[in-house]
N, CA, C and O atoms as a GROMACS GRO file, in nm:
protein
  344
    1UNK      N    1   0.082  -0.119   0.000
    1UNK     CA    2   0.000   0.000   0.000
    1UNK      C    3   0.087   0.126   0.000
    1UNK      O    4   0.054   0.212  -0.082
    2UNK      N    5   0.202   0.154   0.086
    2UNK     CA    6   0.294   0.246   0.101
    2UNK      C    7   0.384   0.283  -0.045
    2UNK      O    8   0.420   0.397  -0.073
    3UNK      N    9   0.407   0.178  -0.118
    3UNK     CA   10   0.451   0.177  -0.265
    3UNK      C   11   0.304   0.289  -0.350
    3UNK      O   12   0.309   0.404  -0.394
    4UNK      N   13   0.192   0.194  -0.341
    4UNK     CA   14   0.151   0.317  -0.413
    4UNK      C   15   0.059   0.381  -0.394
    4UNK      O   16  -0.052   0.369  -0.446
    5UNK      N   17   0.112   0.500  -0.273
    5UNK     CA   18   0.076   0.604  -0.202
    5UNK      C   19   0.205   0.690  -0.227
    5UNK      O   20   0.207   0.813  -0.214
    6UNK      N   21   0.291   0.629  -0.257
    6UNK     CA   22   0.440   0.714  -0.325
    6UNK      C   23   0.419   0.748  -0.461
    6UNK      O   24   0.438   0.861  -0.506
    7UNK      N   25   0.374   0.638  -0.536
    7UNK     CA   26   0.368   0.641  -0.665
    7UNK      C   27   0.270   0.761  -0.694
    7UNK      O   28   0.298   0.860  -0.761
    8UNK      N   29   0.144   0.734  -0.630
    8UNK     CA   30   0.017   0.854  -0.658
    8UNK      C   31   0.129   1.055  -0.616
    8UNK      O   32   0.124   1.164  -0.673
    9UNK      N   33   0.210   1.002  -0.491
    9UNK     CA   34   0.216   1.164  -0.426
    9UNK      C   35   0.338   1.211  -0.528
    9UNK      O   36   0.351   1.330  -0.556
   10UNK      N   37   0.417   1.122  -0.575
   10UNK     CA   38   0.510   1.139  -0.668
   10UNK      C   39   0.438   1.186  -0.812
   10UNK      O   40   0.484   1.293  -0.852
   11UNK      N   41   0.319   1.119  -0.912
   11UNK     CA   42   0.271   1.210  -0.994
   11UNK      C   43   0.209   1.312  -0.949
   11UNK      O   44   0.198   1.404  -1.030
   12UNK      N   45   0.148   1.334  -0.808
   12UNK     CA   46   0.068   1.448  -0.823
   12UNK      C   47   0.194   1.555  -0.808
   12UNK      O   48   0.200   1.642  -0.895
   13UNK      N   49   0.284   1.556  -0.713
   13UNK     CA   50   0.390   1.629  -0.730
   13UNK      C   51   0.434   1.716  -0.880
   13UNK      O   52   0.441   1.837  -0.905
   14UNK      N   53   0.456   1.607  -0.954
   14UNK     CA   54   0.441   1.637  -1.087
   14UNK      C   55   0.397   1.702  -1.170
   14UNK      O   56   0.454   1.773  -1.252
   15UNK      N   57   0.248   1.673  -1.146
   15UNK     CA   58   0.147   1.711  -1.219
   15UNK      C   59   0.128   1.863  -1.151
   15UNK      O   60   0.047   1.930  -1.215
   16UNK      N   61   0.172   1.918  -1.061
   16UNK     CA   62   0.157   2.056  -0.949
   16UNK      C   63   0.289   2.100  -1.067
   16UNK      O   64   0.258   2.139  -1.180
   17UNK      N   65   0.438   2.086  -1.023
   17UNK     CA   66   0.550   2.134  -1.121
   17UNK      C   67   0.508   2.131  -1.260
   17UNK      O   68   0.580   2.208  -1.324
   18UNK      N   69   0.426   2.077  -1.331
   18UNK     CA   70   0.425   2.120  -1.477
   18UNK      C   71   0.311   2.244  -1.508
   18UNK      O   72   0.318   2.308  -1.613
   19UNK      N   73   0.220   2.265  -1.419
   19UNK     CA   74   0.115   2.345  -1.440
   19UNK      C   75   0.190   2.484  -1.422
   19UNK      O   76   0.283   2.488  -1.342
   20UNK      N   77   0.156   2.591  -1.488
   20UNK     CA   78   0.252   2.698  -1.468
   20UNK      C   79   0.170   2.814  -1.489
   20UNK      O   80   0.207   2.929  -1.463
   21UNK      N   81   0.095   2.792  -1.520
   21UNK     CA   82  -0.038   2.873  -1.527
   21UNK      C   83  -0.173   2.851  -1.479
   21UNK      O   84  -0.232   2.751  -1.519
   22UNK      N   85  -0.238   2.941  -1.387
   22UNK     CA   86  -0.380   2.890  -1.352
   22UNK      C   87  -0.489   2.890  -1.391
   22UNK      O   88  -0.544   2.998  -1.370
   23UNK      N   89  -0.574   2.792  -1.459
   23UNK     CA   90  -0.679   2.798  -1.511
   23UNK      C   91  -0.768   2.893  -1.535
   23UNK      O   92  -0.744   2.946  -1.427
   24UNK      N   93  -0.838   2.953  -1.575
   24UNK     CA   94  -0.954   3.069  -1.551
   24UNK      C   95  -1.083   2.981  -1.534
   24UNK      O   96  -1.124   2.899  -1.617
   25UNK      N   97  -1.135   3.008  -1.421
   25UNK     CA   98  -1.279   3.022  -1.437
   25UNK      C   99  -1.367   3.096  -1.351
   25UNK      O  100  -1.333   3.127  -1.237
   26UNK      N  101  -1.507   3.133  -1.413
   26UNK     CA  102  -1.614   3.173  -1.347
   26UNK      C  103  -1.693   3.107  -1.274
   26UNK      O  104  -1.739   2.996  -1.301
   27UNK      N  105  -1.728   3.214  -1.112
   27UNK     CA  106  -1.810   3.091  -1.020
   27UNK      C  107  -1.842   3.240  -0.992
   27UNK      O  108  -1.797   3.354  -1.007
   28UNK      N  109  -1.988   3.139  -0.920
   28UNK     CA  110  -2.084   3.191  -0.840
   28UNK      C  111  -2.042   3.235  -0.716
   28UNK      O  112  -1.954   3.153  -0.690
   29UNK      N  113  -2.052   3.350  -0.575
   29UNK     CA  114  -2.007   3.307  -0.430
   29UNK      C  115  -2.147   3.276  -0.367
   29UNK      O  116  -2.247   3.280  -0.439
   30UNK      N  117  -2.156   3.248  -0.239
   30UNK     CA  118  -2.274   3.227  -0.147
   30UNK      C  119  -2.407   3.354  -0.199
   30UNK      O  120  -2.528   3.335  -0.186
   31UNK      N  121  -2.335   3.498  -0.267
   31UNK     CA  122  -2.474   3.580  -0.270
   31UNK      C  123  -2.475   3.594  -0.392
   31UNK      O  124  -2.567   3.675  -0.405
   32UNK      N  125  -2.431   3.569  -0.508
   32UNK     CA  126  -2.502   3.471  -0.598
   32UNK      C  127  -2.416   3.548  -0.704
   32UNK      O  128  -2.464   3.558  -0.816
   33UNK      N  129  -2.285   3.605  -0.677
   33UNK     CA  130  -2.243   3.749  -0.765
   33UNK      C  131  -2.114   3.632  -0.796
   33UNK      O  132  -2.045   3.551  -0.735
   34UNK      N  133  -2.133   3.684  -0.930
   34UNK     CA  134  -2.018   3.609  -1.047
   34UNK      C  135  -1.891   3.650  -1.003
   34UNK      O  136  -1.873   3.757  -0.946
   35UNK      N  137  -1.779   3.548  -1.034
   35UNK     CA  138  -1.639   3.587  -1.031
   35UNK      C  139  -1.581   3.532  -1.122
   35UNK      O  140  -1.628   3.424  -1.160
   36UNK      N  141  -1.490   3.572  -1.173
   36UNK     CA  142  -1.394   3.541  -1.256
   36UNK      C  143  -1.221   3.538  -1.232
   36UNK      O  144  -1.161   3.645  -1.223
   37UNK      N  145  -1.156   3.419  -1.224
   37UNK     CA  146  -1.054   3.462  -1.155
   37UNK      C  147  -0.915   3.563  -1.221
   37UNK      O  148  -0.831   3.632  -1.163
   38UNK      N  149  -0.944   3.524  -1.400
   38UNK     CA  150  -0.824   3.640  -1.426
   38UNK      C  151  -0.876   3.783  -1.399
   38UNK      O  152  -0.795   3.872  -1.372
   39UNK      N  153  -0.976   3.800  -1.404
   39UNK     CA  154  -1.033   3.943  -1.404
   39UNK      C  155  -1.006   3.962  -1.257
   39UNK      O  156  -0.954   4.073  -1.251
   40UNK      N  157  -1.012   3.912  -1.134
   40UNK     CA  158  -1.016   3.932  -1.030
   40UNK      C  159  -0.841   3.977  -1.002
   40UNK      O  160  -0.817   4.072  -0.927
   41UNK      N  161  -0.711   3.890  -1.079
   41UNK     CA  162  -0.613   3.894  -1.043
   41UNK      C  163  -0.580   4.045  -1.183
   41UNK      O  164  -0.520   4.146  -1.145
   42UNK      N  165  -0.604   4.040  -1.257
   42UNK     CA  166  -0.632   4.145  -1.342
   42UNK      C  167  -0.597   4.250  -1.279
   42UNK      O  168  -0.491   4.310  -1.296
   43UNK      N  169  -0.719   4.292  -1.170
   43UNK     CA  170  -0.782   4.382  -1.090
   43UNK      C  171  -0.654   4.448  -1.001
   43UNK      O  172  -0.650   4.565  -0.962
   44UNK      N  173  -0.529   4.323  -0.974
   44UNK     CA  174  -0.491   4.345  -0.849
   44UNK      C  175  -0.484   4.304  -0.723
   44UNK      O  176  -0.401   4.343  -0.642
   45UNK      N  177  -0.618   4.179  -0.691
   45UNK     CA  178  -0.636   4.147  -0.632
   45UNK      C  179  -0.553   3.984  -0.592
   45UNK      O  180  -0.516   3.910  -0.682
   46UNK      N  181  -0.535   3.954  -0.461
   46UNK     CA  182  -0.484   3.855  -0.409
   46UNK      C  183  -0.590   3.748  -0.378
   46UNK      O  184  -0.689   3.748  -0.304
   47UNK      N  185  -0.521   3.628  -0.485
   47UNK     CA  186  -0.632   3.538  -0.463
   47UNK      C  187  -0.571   3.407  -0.352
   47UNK      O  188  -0.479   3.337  -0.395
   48UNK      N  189  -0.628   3.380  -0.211
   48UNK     CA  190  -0.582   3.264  -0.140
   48UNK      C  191  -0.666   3.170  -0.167
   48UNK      O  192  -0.782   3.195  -0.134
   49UNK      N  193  -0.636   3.018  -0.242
   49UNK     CA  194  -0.786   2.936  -0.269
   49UNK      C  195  -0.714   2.833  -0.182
   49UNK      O  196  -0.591   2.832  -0.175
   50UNK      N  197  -0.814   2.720  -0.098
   50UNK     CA  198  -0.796   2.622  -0.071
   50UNK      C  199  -0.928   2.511  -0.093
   50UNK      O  200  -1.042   2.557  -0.091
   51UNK      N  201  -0.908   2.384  -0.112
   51UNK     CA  202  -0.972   2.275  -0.192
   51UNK      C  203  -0.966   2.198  -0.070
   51UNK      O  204  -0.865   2.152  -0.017
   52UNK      N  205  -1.134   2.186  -0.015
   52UNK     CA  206  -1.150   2.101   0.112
   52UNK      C  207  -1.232   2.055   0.033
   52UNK      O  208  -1.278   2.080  -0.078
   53UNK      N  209  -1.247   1.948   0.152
   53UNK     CA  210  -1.419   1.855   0.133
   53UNK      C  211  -1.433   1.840   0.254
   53UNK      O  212  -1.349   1.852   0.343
   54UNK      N  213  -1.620   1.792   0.264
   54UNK     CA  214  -1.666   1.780   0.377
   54UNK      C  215  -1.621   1.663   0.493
   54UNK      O  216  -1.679   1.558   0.521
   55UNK      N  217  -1.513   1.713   0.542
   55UNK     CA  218  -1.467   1.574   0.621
   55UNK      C  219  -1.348   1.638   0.739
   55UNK      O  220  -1.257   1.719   0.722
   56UNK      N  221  -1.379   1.586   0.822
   56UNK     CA  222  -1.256   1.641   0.972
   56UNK      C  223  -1.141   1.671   0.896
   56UNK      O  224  -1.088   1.782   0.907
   57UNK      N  225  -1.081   1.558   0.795
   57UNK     CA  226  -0.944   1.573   0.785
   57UNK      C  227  -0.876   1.720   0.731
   57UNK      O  228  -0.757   1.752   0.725
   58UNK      N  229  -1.015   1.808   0.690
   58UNK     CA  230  -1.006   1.948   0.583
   58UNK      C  231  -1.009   2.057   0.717
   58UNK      O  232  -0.958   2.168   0.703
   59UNK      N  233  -1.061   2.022   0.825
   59UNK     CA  234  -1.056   2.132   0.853
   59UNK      C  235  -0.953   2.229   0.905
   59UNK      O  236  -0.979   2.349   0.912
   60UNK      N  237  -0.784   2.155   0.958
   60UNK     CA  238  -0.719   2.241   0.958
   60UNK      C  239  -0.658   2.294   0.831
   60UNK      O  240  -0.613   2.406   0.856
   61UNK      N  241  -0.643   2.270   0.742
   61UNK     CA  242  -0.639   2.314   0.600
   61UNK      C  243  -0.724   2.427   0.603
   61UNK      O  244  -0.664   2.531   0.628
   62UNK      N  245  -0.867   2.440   0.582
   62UNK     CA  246  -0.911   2.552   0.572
   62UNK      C  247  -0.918   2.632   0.666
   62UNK      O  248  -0.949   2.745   0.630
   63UNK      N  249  -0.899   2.619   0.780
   63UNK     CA  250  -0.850   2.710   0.910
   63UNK      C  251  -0.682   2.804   0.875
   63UNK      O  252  -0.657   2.924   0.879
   64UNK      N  253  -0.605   2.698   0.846
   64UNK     CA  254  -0.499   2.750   0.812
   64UNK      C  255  -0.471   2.828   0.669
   64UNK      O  256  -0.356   2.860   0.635
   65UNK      N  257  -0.599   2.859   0.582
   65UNK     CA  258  -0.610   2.939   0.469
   65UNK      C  259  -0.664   3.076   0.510
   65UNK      O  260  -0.644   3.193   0.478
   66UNK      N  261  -0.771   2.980   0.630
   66UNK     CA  262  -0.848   3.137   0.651
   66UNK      C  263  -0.716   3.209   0.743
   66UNK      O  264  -0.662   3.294   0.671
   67UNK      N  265  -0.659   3.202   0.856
   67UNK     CA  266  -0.573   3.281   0.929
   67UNK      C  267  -0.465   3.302   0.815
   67UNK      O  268  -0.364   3.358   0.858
   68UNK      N  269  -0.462   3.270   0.673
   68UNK     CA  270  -0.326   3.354   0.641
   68UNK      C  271  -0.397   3.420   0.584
   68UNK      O  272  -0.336   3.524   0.556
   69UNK      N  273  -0.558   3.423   0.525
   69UNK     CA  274  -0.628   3.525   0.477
   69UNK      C  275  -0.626   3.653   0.525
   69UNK      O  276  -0.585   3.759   0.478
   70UNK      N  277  -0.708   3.605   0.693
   70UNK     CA  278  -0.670   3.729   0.762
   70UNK      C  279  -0.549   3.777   0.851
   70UNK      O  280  -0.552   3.826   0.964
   71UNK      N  281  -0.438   3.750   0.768
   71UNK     CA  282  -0.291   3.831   0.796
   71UNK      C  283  -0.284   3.909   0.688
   71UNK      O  284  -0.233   4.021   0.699
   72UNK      N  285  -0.330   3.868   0.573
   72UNK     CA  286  -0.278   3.983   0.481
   72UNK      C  287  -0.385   4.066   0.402
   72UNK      O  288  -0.386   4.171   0.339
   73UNK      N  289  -0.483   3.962   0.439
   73UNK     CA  290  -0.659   4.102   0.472
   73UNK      C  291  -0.636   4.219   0.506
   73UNK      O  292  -0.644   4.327   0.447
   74UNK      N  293  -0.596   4.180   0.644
   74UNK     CA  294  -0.524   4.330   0.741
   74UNK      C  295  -0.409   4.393   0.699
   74UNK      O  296  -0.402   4.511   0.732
   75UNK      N  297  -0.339   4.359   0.653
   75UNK     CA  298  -0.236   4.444   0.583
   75UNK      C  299  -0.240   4.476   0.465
   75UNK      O  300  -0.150   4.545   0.416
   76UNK      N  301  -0.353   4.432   0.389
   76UNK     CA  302  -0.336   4.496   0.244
   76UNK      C  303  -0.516   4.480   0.227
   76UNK      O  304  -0.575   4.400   0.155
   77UNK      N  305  -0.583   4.602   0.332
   77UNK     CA  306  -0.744   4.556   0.282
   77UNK      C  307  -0.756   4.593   0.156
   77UNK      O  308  -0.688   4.660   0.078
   78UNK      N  309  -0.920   4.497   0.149
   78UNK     CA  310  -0.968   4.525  -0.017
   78UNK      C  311  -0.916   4.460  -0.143
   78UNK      O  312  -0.967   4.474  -0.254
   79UNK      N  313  -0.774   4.365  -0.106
   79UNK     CA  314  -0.696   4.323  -0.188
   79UNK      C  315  -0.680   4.186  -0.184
   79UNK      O  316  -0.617   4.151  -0.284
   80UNK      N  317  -0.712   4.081  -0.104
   80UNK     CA  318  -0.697   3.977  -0.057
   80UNK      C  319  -0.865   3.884  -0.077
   80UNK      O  320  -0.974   3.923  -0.035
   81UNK      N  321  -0.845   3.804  -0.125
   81UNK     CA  322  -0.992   3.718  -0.199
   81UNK      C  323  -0.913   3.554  -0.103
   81UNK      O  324  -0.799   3.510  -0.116
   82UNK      N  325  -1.033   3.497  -0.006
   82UNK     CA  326  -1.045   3.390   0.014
   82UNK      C  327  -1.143   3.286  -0.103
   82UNK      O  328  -1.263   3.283  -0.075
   83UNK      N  329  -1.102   3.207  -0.224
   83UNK     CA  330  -1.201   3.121  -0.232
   83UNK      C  331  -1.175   2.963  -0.168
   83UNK      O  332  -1.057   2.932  -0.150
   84UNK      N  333  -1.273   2.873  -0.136
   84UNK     CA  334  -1.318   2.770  -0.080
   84UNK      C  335  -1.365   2.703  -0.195
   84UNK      O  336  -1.469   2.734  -0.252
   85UNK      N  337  -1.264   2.583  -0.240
   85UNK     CA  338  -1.347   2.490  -0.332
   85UNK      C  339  -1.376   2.366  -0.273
   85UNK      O  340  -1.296   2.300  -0.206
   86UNK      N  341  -1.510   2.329  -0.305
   86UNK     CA  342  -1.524   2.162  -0.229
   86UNK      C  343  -1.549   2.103  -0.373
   86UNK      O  344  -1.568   1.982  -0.387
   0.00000   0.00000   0.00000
């Protein structure tokens, strides 16, 4: 099992180093207002995203997105975008 749990963290590794550019897309937030992410980085704006799912093991992950959110919220308001993908 330990063989390939190496094998999987070794391509995803990979597959992270070859991407060099970030996708664009448009989403909805909770109040129903469109985003777009080059337009958002376009703008100026700082995007922090983290990719949970509904399960204990996510939540210091997204705890630890939101507190670096709000470190540089506060130091650079208006400029700093938390998104949350599940």
């Amino acid at each position: 099992m330990k063989k390939y749990f190496l094998i999987v963290m070794l391509l995803f590794n990979y597959l992270l180093s070859a991407q060099t550019t970030a996708t664009n897309f448009t989403a909805k937030d909770c109040n129903g207002i469109s985003h777009t992410l080059f337009n958002e980085l376009d703008s100026g704006k700082v995007i922090i995203m983290v990719w949970v799912m509904p399960c204990a093991n996510c939540i210091n992950t997204g705890a630890t997105a939101s507190s670096v959110y709000k470190t540089y919220a506060t130091s650079n308001p208006g400029k700093v975008r938390l998104y949350i993908c599940d």
